[in-house]
N, C-alpha and C positions, 0 to 999 in steps of 0.2 A: 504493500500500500504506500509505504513512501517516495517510490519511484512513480507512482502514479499523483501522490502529490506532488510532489517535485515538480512535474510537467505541470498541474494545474496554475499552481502558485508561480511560475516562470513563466507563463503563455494565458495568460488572461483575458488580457486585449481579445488574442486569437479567438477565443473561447466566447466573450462576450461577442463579440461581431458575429462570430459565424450562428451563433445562437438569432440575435438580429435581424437575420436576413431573411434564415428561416419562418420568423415569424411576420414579417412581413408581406415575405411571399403567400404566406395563408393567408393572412388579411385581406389582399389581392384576390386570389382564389375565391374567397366570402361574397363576392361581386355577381359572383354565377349561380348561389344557392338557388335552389326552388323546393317548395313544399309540394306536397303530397297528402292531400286529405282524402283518400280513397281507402277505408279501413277496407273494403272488401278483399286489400290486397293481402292484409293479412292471411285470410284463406284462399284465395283464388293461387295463389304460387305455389309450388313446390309439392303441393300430393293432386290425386287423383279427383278428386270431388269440386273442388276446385275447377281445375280446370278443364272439367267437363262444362261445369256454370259458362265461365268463360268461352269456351268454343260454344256453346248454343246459344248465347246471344248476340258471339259473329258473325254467327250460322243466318238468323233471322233479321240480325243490323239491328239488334234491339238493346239499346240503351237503358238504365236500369229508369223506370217510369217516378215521376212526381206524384203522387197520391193528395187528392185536393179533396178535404172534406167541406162543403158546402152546408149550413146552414139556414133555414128559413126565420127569421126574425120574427113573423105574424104569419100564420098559416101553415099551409104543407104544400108541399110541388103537383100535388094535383089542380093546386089553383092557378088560373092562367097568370094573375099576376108574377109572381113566383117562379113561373115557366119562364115569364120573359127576362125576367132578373138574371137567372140561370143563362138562359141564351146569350147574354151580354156576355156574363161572366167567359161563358165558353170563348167566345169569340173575340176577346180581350186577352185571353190563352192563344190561341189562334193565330192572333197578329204578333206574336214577340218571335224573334228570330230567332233559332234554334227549337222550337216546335214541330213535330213530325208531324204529330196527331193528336188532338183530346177526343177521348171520348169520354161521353155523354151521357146523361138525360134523355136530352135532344140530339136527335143525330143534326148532321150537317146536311141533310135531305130529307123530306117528306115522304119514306117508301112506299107512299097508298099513290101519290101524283107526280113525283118525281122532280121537286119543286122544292130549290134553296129552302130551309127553314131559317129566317132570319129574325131578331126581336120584335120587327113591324107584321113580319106573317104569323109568328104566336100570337101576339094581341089582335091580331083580325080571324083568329079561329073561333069557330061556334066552340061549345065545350062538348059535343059528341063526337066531334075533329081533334080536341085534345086526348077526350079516353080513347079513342083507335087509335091515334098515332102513339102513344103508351104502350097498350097493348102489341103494337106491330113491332114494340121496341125490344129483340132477346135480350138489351143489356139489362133492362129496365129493373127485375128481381133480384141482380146483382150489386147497383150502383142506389138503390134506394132502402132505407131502413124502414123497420115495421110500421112506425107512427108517418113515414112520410116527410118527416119534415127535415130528414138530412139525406146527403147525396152525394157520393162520393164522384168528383173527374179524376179522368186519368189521362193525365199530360204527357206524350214521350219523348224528349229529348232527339232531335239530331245529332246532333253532337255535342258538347260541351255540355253538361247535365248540368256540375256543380255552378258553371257562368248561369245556368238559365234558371236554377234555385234562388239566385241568389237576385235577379230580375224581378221573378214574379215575388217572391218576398215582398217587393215595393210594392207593388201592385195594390191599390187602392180597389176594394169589392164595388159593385153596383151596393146600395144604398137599400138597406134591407137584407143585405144578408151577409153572413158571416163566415169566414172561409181561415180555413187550416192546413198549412201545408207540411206535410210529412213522405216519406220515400229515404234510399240514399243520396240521392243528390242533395237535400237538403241535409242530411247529417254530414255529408261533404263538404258542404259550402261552412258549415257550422265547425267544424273540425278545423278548417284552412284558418277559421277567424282567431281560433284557440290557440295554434301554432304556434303563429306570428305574437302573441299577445304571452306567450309561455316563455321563447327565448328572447323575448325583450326586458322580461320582468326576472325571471327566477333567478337564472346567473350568476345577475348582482347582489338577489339577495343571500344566495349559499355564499358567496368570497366573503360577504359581510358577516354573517354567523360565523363563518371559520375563522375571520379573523379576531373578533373577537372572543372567541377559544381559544385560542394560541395564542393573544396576548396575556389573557389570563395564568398560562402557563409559563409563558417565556419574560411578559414583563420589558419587553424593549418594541417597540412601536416599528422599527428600522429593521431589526429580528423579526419581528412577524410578520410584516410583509414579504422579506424574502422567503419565510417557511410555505408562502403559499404561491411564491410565483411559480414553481416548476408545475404545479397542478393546474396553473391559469394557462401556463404555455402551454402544454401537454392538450388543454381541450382545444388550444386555437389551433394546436397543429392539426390535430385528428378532423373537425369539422375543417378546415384546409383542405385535408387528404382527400374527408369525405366529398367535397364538392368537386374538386379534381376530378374526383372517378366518377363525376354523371350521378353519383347517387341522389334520388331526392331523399328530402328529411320526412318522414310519416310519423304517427303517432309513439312510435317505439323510440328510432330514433332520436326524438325530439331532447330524450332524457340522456343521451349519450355524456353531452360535456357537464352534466351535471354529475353524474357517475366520476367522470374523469376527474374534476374539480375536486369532490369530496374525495375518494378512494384513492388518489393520486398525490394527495397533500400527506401522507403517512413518511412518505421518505424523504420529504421536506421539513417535515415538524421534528423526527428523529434527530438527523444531521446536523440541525439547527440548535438544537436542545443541548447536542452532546459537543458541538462545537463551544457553544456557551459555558458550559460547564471546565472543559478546556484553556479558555479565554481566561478564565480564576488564577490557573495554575502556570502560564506560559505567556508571554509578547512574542515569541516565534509563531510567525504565521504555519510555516511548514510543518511545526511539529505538532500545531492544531490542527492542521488540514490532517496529515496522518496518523492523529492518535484516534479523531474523531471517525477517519474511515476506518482506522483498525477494529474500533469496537461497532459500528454500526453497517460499514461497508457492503460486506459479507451478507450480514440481514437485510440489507436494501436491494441485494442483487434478487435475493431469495424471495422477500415480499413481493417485489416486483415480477415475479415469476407465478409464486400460487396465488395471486391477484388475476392476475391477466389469466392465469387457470382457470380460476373461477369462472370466468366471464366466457373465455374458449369454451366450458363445457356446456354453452349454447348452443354450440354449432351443430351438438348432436341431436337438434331437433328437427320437428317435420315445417317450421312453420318460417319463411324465409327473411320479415324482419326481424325475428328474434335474432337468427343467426346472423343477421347485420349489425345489430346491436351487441351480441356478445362480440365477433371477431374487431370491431371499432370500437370500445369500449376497450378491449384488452391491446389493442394499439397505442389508444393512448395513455392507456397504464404505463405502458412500453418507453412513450417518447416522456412523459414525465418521471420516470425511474432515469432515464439516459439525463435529463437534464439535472435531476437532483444528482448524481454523481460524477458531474463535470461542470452545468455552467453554475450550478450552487456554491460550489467552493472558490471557485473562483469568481464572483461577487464578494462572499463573504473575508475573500483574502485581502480584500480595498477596505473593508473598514475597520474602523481604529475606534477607542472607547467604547467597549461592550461592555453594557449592563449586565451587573450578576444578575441570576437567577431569585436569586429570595427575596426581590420587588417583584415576584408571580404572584400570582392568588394561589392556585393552584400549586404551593410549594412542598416546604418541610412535611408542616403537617396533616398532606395528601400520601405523602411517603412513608410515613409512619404509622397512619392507620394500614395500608395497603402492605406493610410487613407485618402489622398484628393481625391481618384477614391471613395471610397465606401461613403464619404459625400456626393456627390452628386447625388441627385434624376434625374435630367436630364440624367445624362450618366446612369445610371440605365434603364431607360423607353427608351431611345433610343437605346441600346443597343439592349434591348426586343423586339424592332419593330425591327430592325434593321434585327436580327434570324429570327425570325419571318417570314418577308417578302422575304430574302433568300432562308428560307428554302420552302415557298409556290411555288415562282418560280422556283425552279431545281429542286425538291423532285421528282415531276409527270414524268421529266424524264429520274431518275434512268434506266438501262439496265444493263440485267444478258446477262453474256461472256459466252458461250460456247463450246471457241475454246478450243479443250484440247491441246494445246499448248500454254495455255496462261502465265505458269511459265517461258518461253524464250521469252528473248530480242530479237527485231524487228531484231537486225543484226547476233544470236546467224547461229552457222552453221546448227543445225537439223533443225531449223524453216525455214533457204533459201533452206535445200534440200526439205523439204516439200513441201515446195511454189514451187520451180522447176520440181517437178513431176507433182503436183495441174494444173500447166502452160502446161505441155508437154500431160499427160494424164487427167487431170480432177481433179482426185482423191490419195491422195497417199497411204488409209488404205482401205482396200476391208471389206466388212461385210460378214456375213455367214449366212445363215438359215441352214432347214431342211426339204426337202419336206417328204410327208406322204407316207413308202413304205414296201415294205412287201415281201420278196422271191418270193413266190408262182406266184406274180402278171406275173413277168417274163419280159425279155427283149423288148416284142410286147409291154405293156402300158410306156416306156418310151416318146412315142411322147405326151403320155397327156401331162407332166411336162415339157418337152422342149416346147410347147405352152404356158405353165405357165411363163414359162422363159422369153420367148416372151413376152409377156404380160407383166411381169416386166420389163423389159426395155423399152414398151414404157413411163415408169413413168418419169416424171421429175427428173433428176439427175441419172438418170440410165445408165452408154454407156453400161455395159454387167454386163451378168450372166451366170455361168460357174455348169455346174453339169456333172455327169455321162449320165444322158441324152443326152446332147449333143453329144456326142461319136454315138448313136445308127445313123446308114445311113453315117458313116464317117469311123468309122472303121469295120472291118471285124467282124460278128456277133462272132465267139469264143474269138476278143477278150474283146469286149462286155462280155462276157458271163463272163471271166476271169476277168476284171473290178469289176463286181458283187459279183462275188466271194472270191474276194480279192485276187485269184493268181495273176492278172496284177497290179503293181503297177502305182498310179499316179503321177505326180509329184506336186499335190497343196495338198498331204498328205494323209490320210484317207476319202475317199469320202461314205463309205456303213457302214451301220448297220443292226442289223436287224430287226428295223420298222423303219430307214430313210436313205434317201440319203442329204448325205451334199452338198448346192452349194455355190459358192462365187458370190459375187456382188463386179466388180468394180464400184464405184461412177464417178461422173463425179460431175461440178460446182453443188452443190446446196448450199442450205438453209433449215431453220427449217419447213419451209411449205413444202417442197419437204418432209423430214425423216417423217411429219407427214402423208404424202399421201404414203409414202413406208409402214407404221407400220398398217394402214388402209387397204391399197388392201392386206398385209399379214392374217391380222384378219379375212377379209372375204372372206376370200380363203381357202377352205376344203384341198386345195391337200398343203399348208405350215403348216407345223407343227408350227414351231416357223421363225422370222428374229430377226437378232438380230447386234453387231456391233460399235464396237468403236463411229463410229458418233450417232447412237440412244444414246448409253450410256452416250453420253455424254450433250445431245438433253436433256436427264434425270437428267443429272448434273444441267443444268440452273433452271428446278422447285425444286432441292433437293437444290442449292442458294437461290433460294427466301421464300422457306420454311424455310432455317434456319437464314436466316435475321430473319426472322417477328418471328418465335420461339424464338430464343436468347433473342430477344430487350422486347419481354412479360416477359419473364423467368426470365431474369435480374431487372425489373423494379421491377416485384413481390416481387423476394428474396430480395433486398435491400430494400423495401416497409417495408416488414413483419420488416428483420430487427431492422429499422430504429425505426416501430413504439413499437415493441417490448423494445428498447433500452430507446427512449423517453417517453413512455408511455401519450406521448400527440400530439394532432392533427398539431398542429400551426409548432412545428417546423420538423415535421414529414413533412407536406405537404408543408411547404417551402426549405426542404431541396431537396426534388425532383425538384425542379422548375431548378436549375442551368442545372440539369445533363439531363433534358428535352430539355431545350435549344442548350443543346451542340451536343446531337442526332440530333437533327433539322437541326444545323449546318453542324456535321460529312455528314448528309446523304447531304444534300443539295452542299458541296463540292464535294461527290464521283460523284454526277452528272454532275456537272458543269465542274469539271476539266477532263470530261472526261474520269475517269475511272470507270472500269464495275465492275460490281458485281462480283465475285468469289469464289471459293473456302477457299481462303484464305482473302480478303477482306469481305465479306460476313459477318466474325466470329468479327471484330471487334468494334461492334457498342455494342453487349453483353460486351466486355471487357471494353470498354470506359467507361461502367456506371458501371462497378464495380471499375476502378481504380480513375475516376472520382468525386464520390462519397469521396474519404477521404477525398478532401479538403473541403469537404461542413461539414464532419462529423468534425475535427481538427477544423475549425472556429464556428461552433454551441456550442462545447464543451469548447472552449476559449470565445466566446459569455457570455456562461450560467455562466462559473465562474465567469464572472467580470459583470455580469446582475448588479448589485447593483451599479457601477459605474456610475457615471453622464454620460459617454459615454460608452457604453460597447464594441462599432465596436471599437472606437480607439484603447481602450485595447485589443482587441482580434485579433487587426490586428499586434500591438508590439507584441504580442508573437506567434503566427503562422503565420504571410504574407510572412514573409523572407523565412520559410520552407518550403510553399505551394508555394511560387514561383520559386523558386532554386529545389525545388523536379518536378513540371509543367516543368521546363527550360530541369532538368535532364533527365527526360521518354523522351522528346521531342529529346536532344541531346542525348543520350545513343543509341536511335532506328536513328538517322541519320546514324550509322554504316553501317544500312541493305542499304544504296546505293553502298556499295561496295560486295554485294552480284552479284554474276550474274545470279538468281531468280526475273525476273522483278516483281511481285508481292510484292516483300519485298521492293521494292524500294515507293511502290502505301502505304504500310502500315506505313513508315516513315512519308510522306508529310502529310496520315491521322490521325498521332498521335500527328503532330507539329499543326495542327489545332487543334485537341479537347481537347490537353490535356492544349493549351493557351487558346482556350474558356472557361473550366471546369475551372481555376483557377480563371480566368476578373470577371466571374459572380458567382461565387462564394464569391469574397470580394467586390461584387460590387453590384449585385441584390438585392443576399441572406439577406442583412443588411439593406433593405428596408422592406424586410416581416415578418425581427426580431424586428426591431422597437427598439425605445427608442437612438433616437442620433440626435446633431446639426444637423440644417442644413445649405444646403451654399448657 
């Protein structure tokens, strides 16, 4: 290590410049971000279900639909006034650009005469003209509720879904009634708003938590901000990289540099702490720089390892931003580890007059309660049962969330219009199939599939199912034939190909045993090509959850295993050092149950993180351990020189990620409350356990 300080303390300048540049060049890079508020990407990548969704809506050019729920202020839609408000409505849908199709109430033709239905021709109808043109209407059972007095449109996007949510939102109703928009494109446009408003705000608030935890600890204003630049650099880099590489930012990602920021400042706050400490005893810069890497060195290579582990054992899942998020994430562990053990020292080699230590809050006597925790064997074993017992009773039951709305807060507005349409019609996202069909067959075998149809809705959670079929005995066989053909347009988009017919299923109340009795009668059903459907997919989301819990938490244990015993080359403290970050799992999961919250998408992934960030402080006190092993006490000693950093860094992750409640991504709030548990349990048993398996100390 002293030839590596040597170099630092000798080549500064070089070291700060080249550091410089780099970061500049990211901030450059920053220029080109783009968001991504398309959560459906979540599932739509990387397995099969997915992207079946995906190719059937290339197949048919079908863009995921706007859901407009219509209400009547005074009356019901059987009243002609009402009708014409509605007609407006439509047709104010109609004119915004990127509009394929709305359908309707009212069609965009009178199928009895074949005559525009326009605002001025509803109010010039007798009202026996209104109930046959109702009647003549197959959507009419589907798009109307039982009292009448609401109505769902369904608007389909050309292109640009999230641009045309975000349009009609403005969209002032005709006067008299009352309209609610829900679909993905509106949780799109809502997500894009969230993004933007997340990495403009959070950021700053976790640098500002952390710093004032670390000052706490370190006591020098000058000190603490260098203890947190390599984590600030480390996120500019990695969001740099990320935008380099064409990646956009989506909901996962969003939380990347905050990950980085927190988990990243560990081997900044160490280095800093133990250089200070140094500073007491020596005005040679040199032999600060290499006494400080002597004793933490080593542990910053290794932190920096089963960190970025942690986060790698994302990769082994099925769902494709996760594993962008773990492999960026453990990047910029990566570039903030390289920076705290080269351009840190060499900053700190420039300055002169350093503040002891004992102007910390968090000093002496945090030190000395923290060696009267790890003397005692009782709090030790009791602790152990303690987890233990915890986690035996909630662990069993754990529950994976399915709701793909589970990113908004209970009062956010897309989640109440949802629930209001859910209330009024059942369902607010329609699914789609594809029955099996073929020209030649000809407009005569359309009743088989409208039987089909039939038959599907008698299933649980089913009120309708809407095809080209339907149409046959409703409308006039040419225009039928013209359907088919594609001269008659529809208005729920492209309904023919040429081997299928597209239909929609509105849902009504179900559950997971309903979508698995829908995905069954599909399978063995010769005349369904495929069903497929936001709620399946997401039905698929809950086993791609529980899969990449139980993959992470393998993944993780492995990599830090191999690590560890790689590093130790011996069993004893290899298999002791697992015992802390075991415990804390036990704990983490036995919490996400108890307290009620689900498994997700994004909770899901952090139990892989917790044992890689978790793991330093077991690696920082083994490594303080082994140096002062010769000591009459070796926990005492090795609690002076790492318990104040392993606590004030435990304090920092904890307080740093308290930020994400000022998110309005309810999940981010679920990943605070779970990182203030595990990253306080990872540190207790860590100086508390760990120092019963290592042996050799008083006892009390």
């Amino acid at each position: 290590m002293e030839r590596i300080a040597r170099v630092i303390t000798t080549h500064p300048r070089q070291i700060i410049a080249i550091t410089a540049l780099i970061s500049l060049a990211s901030i450059v890079s920053l220029f080109g971000l783009r968001l991504n508020a398309d959560v459906a990407s979540f599932i739509l990548e990387g397995n099969e279900t997915g992207e079946a969704f995906a190719a059937l809506q290339d197949k048919y050019d079908a863009g995921d639909p706007i859901t407009v729920l219509a209400e009547a202020d005074d009356g019901d839609f059987g009243e002609i006034s009402n009708l014409v408000l509605l007609t407006e409505l439509r047709d104010r849908f109609a004119g915004f650009e990127g509009v394929a199709g709305v359908g309707s109430l009212v069609p965009d033709q009178n199928p009895l005469s074949g005559q525009p239905l326009t605002p001025d021709a509803i109010a010039g109808l007798p009202d026996v003209a209104v109930s046959q043109l109702l009647a003549s209407n197959p959507l009419v059972d589907l798009l109307v509720n039982e009292d009448r007095d609401a109505t769902l449109l369904v608007v389909t996007p050309s292109d640009d879904g999230v641009a045309l949510a975000r349009d009609l939102a403005d969209l002032d109703p005709p006067e008299g009634l009352t309209v609610t928009l829900a679909g993905n494109p509106v949780v799109f446009a809502s997500v894009l708003d969230l993004l933007g408003w997340f990495l403009l705000v959070i950021p700053p608030v976790v640098i500002v938590l952390l710093l004032g935890t670390f000052y706490a600890t370190i006591g020098d204003r000058r000190l603490t901000g260098l203890a947190v630049v390599p984590a600030v650099l480390g996120s500019l880099w990695t969001f740099g990289t990320v935008v380099a590489l064409g990646v956009d930012i989506d909901l996962v990602t969003v939380i990347v540099p905050i990950f980085v920021i927190v988990m990243g400042s560990a081997d900044g706050l160490h280095f800093v702490t133990h250089y200070q400490l140094e500073a007491e005893r020596t005005d040679d810069v040199v032999e600060r720089v290499t006494s400080a890497l002597r004793h933490v060195g080593i542990p910053m290579i290794l932190t920096t390892i089963s960190t970025a582990a942690g986060f790698l054992s994302l990769l082994f899942t099925d769902v494709g931003p996760i594993r962008q998020l773990g492999g960026f994430v453990a990047l910029g562990i990566t570039y903030a580890g390289i920076i705290s053990f080269f351009f840190l020292p060499a900053l700190l080699s420039r300055l002169t007059n350093i503040k002891q230590a004992h102007h910390a809050l968090v000093g002496p006597r945090v030190t000395r309660g923290l060696q009267a925790m790890a003397r005692s064997r009782g709090l030790a074993i009791g602790l152990t049962v303690a987890i233990l017992g915890f986690g035996a009773a909630f662990i069993p039951r754990l529950e994976v969330n399915s709701d793909q709305l589970f990113f908004f807060k209970d009062d956010h507005e897309v989640r109440l219009a949802f629930e209001r349409i859910e209330e009024t019609f059942g369902g607010a996202t329609p699914l789609v199939g594809e029955f099996v069909w073929s020209p030649d067959r000809g407009p005569e075998d359309l009743g088989r599939l409208a039987e089909v149809s039939r038959e599907l809705e008698q299933l649980s959670g089913i009120r309708r199912v809407f095809s080209v079929a339907d149409l046959a005995g409703v409308l006039p066989s040419p225009q039928v034939a013209g359907v088919l053909t594609g001269a008659v347009p529809v208005p729920l988009g492209d309904m023919v190909s040429d081997d299928g017919l597209r239909f929609v299923v509105f849902p009504d109340e179900f559950d997971s045993t309903d979508v698995a009795g829908w995905v069954e009668f599909a399978d063995t059903n010769d005349e369904i090509a495929q069903l497929t459907g936001m709620p399946i997919l997401w039905d698929e989301v809950a086993r791609l959850v529980l899969r990449a819990q139980v993959g992470s938490l393998i993944a993780a244990f492995a990599l830090v295993a191999l690590m560890l015993a790689i590093s130790y080359r011996r069993l004893r403290p290899t298999l002791a050092s697992l015992v802390p970050i075991a415990l804390t799992v036990v704990m983490l999961l036995g919490f996400i149950a108890a307290s009620g919250i689900h498994l997700n998408l994004i909770t899901a992934i952090v139990s892989g993180i917790v044992i890689g960030v978790g793991i330093d402080y077991t690696i920082h006190f083994v490594a303080a351990h082994q140096e002062a092993r010769r000591d009459r006490d070796p926990t005492h000693t090795a609690i002076e020189r790492v318990g104040r950093p392993i606590a004030a860094n435990a304090l920092g992750v904890a307080l740093g990620l308290t930020a994400l409640w000022l998110s309005p991504l309810k999940p981010h709030s679920h990943v605070s409350l779970i990182m203030w548990v595990s990253m306080i349990t990872a540190a207790v048993t860590a100086m508390t356990v760990l120092p019963r398996l290592l042996g050799r100390h008083p006892e009390v």
